[in-house]
N, C-alpha and C positions, 0 to 999 in steps of 0.2 A: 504494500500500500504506500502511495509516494506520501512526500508532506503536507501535498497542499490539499489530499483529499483527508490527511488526519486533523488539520484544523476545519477544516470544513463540519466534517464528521464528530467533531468534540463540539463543535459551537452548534450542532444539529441537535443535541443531546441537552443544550442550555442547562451543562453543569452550574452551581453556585459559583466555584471558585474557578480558575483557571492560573497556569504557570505556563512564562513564554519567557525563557531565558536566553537572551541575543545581546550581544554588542552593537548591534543596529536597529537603535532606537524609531528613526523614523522609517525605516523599509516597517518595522514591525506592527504600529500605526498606520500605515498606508494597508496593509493585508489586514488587519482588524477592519478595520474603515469598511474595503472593500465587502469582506462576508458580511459584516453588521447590514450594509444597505439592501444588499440582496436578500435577507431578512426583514426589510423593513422596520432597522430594529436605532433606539437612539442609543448614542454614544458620547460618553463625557470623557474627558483624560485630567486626569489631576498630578499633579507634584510639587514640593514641595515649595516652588518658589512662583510656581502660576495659580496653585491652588484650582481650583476645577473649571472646567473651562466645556461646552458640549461642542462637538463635532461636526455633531450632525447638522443639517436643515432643521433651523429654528430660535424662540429666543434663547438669549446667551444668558447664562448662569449670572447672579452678579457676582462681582468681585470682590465680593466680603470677605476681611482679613478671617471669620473663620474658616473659610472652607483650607484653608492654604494648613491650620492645622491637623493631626490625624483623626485623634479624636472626636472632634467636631464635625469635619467633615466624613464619619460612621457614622454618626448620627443622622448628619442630615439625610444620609442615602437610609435609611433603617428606616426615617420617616416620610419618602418616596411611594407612594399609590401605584406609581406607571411605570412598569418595568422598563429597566434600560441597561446599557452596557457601563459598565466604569472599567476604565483603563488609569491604573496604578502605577505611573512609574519612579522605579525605584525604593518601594515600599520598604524594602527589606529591614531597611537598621530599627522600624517601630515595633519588629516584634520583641524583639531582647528589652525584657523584665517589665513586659507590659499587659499586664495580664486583663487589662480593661479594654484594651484593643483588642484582642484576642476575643474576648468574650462580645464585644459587640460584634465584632466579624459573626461570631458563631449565631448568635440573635437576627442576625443577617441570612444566614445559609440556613437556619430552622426554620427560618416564616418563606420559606423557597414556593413552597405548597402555595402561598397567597400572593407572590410577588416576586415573579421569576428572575431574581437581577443577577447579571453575572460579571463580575469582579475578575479582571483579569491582569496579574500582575507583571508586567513587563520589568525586568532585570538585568543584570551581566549574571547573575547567581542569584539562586532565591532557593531556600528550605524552608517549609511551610511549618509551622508550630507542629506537634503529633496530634494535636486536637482537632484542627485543621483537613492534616492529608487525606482522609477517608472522603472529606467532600469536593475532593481538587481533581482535576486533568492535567496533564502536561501536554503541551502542543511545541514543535518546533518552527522556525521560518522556515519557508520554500528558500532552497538555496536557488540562484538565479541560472538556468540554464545554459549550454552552451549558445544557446542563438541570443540569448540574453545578453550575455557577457560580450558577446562580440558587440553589442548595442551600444554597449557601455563602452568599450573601445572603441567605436566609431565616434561619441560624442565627443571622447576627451582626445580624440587625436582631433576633431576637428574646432575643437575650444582651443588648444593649444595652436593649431595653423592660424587661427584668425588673432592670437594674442601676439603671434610671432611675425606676423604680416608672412608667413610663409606659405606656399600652394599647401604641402598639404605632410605631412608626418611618414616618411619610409616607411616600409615593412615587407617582410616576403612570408609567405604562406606556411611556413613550415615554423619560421617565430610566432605568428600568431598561433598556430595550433599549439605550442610549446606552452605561453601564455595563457591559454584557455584551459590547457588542462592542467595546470601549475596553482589555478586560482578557484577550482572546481571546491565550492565547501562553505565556501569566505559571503559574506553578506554583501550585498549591490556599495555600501557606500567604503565597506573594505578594498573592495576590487578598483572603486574609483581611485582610492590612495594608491594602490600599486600602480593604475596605469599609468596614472601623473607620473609617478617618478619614473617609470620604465622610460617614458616620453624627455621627461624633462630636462635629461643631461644633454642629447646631441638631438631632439627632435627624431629619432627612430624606436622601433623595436625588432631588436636582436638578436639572436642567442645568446649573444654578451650577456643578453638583461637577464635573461631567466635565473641564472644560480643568485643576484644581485637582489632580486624580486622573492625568492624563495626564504633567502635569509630575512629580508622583512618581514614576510607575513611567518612563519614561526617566531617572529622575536614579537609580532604585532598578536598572537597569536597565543601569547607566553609559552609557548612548547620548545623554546632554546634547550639543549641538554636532554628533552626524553626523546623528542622526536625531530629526524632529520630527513633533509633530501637529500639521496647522493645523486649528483645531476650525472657526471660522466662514468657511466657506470663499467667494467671490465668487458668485455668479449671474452670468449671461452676459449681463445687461442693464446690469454693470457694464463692460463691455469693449465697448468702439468700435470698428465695423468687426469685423474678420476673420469676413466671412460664409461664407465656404467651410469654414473647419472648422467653425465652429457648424454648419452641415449637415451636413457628415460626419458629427459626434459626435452630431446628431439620430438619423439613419437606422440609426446602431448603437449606440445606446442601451439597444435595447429586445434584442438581441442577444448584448450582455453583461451586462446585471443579470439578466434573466428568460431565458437563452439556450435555445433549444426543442434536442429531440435531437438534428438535423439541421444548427444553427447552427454556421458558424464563429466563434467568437468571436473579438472581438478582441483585439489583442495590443498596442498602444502606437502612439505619434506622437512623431516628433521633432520638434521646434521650432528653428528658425533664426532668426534675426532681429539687428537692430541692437539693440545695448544700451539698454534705456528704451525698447521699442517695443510693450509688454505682452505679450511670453513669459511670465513669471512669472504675472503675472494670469489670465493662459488658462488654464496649467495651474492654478490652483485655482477655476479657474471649469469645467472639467471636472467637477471632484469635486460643485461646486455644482448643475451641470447635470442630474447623472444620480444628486446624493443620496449621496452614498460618502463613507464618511472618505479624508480624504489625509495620507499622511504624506511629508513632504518629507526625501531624501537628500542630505544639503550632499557632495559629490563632495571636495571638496575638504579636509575634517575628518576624512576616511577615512585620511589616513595616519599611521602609528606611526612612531617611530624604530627600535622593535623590531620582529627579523627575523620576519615572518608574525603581524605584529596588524592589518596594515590590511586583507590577506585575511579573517583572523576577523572584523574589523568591519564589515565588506561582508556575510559570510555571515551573519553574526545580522539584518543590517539585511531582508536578505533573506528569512530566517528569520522575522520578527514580521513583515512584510509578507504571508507565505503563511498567517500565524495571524491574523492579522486580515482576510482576506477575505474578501469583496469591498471593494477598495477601491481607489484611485488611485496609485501611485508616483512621485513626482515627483522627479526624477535634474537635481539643478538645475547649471546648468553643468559637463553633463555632461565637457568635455574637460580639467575641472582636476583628475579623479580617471585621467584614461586617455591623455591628451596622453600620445605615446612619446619619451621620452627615455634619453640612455645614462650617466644620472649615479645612477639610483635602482633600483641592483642588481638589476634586473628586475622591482621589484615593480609597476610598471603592467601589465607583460603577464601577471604572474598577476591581477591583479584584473582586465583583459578578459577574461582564460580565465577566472574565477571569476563572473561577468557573463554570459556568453554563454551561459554550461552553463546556469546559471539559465533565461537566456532561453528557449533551447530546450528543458529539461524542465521546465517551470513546467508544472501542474495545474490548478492553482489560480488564481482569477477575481483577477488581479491588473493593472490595466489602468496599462502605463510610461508617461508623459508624460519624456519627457529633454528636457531647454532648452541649447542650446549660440550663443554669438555667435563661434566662430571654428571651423568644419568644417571646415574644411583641417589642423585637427590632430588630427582624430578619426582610427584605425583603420579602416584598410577594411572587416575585419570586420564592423566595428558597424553601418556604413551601405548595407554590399549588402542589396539586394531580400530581404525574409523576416522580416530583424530588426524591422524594425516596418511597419505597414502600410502609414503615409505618412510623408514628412518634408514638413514646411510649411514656405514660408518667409514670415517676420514681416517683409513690408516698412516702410517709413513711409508713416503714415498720407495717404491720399488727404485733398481737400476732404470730403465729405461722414463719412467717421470722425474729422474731425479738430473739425467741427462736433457730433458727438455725443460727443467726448469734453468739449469745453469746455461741454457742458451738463451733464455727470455731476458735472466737478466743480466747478461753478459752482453747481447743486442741494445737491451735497454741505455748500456752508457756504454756505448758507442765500441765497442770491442771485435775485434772479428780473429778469424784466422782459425791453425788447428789446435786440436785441445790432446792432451794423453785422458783419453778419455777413461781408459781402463783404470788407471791409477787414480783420477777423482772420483771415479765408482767406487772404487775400493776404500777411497780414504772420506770418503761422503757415505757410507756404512749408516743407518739409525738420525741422519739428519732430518729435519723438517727443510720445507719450501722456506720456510723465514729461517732459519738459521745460515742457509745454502748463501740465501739473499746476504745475508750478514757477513760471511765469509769472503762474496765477492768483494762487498763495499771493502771490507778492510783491507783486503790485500789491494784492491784500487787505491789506496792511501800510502800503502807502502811503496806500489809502484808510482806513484804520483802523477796526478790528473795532466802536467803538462807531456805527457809521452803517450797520450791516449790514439793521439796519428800514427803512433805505431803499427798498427792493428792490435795484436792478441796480446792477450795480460800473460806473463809466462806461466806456465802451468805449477813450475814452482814454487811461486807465490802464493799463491791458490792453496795447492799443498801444506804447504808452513801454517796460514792459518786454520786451514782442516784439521790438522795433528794437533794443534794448540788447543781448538774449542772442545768443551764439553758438551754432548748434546743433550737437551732433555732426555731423550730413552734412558740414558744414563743414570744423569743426574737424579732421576725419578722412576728408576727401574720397575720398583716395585706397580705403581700409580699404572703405568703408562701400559704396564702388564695385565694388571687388574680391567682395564680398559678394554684390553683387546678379546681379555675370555669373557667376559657382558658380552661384547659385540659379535664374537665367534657366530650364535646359534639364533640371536635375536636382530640383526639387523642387515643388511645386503652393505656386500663392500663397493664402496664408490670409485 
């Protein structure tokens, strides 16, 4: 059911109370407006510094200094004959220790039977008293379409030409689609602030803009630190080895971006692996793979000190994931946001149960990658058969991906020529894809970056620091062991 038919359908039902929690105060008034008229129904809006004011067609309220108080203005609506709409904004800070407000709202919502008035309180945040909730709705804003949005981008690009005496604002078709699905989630007068500024450094829109416009709106957004965009996300020709899920994600590719009526679509992969063994990488080389933004879920930056903000921070993340789809979810170390413990007043088991619901009623083409390096402390839950399709596990690398990783990043800065290749196999035994990487850089250091016209780094170099490092398998024998008999019988190797 989209959004604009659940406000419709909640304002059809003329509950008492009503919650509309938006950062876009006047989009969220213009869509009240609208259903209230197509109702035939009147509408007031009050706050705290206009005090009440009606909407609709008709006379105007006077502007007596009580209505602008709360209290007062309960009252007068308690003593109202003809039913009507009140729109609240910002109500919120009157319910904290106010128990006579509370109780006249309730004197309000009982006499519902005689005088249908329905209270709807528009906010950034609102938590209804417990006395309250049972007679409330929550409704969200219709987020604005893609044919919308381009609307919005045609005006501010043409507000901006006629400010600049200039014809008319650059762009080519593949930034504005970039743009349109970058801003998919965000309320009409959010989107305006990003076009402005997309607009306003050179009079174009770029692909420049996009990662520039991204960081905006999560820091516009306050989601900095849980949720991110990786704009340029990897190709799978950067990742060594793991040819079994590269096939996987081949054969359902075409599945879940293009999915026919009859498709199962798919639903996520979990990743296991030793730390530095390229999880990470794969999950954004998914997104590369099959073309999709990804936004990354740090698990770990989800939680608040305050009681029910890391639930709320979970569910928006969630929320702008189902508004920007099609796209990739990456839940990055997953067991640091669900690890169960009995120190943290239960709020991991609501963010599993707030997880799982998702899971299971998600609609929307929203494909999970989760990365975890310790499954022994995940939720049963999460890992029985259903939750996701597969769970891989991220060995270390064999001879032959350990070979194609040291040419990626031996390529990578600028190296060429032959390698003794046998001898870096042999002495690259038990390393990860990051340690390998580690190895190059530093012997690039010792050979020093101005000999790099040379061509090839000498292989002795290379060597020196391979003999020198310890690798994780090592250093964590036992760990990385225990890892691999989990993985044996329960998961497919990547």
């Amino acid at each position: 059911m989209s959004l604009k038919v659940d406000l419709a359908s909640v304002l059809d039902g003329r509950p008492p109370l009503v919650v509309l929690e938006s950062y876009d105060e006047k989009t969220a008034l213009d869509q009240l407006l609208s259903e209230a008229r197509k109702r035939r129904q009147n509408v007031h809006r009050w706050s705290a510094t206009d005090g009440l004011n009606r909407l609709t067609f008709g006379p105007q309220i006077s502007m007596d200094s009580h209505t602008h108080e709360p209290e007062k203005l309960l009252q007068h609506i308690k003593a109202q004959n003809q039913a009507a709409m009140y729109v609240m904004c910002d109500f919120h800070p009157y319910f904290n220790d106010s128990p006579k407000i509370i109780r006249l709202l309730k004197d309000i919502v009982l006499n519902h039977a005689g005088v249908a008035h329905t209270l709807v309180f528009v906010s950034h945040k609102m938590e209804l008293p417990a006395e309250l909730v049972r007679y409330s709705a929550r409704v969200e804003l219709v987020p604005p379409s893609d044919e919308e949005v381009m609307a919005i981008v045609r005006e501010e690009a043409t507000k901006w030409a006629g400010e600049h005496s200039a014809d008319r604002v650059k762009a080519d078709q593949k930034a504005l689609d970039l743009l349109v699905a970058n801003v998919r989630g965000l309320g009409q007068q959010e989107i305006r602030r990003l076009v402005r500024g997309a607009i306003a450094d050179d009079g174009a829109i770029t692909e420049e803009d996009i990662p520039v416009l991204n960081r905006a709106k999560f820091a516009l957004m306050d989601m900095e630190g849980i949720l991110s965009f990786e704009y340029r996300t990897s190709k799978f020709a950067q990742v060594g080895g793991l040819d079994n899920l590269k096939q996987w994600l081949k054969q359902r590719q075409k599945a879940f971006v293009k999915p026919g009526k009859d498709d199962d679509v798919p639903k996520g992969v979990l990743l296991l692996g030793v730390q530095g063994g390229g999880k990470s990488l794969a999950a954004k080389a998914v997104a590369g793979m099959w073309d999709l933004p990804l936004l990354r879920l740090d698990m770990g930056a989800l939680y608040n000190k305050y009681f029910g903000e890391t639930e709320r921070n979970l569910r928006e993340s969630l929320s702008l994931a189902d508004n920007m789809s099609p796209c990739v979810l990456w839940l990055d170390e997953i067991e640091k946001g669900l690890a169960q413990g009995s120190d943290d007043h239960g709020t991991s088991k609501r963010v599993l149960g707030t997880l799982l619901t998702w899971m299971a009623e998600r609609d929307k083409p929203v494909f999970m990658v989760a990365t975890s390096n310790d499954i022994s402390s995940l939720p049963a839950e999460l890992v029985r058969k259903g939750r996701f399709d597969e769970i891989f596990f991220v060995d270390l690398p064999g001879p032959e991906a350990r070979q194609k990783i040291f040419e990626i990043h031996l390529a990578k800065r600028g190296y060429s020529g032959e390698m003794d290749w046998p001898a870096l196999m042999a002495a690259s035994e038990g390393f990860t894809g990051a340690e390998i990487e580690q190895a190059i850089i530093d012997a690039g250091y010792a050979f020093g970056s101005g000999k790099r016209d040379l061509g090839s780094l000498p292989t002795e170099m290379l060597l020196a620091e391979l003999h020198t490092s310890v690798p994780l398998s090592q250093a964590m024998a036992e760990q990385v062991n225990a890892l691999r008999m989990w993985a044996r019988d329960r998961a497919v190797l990547a």
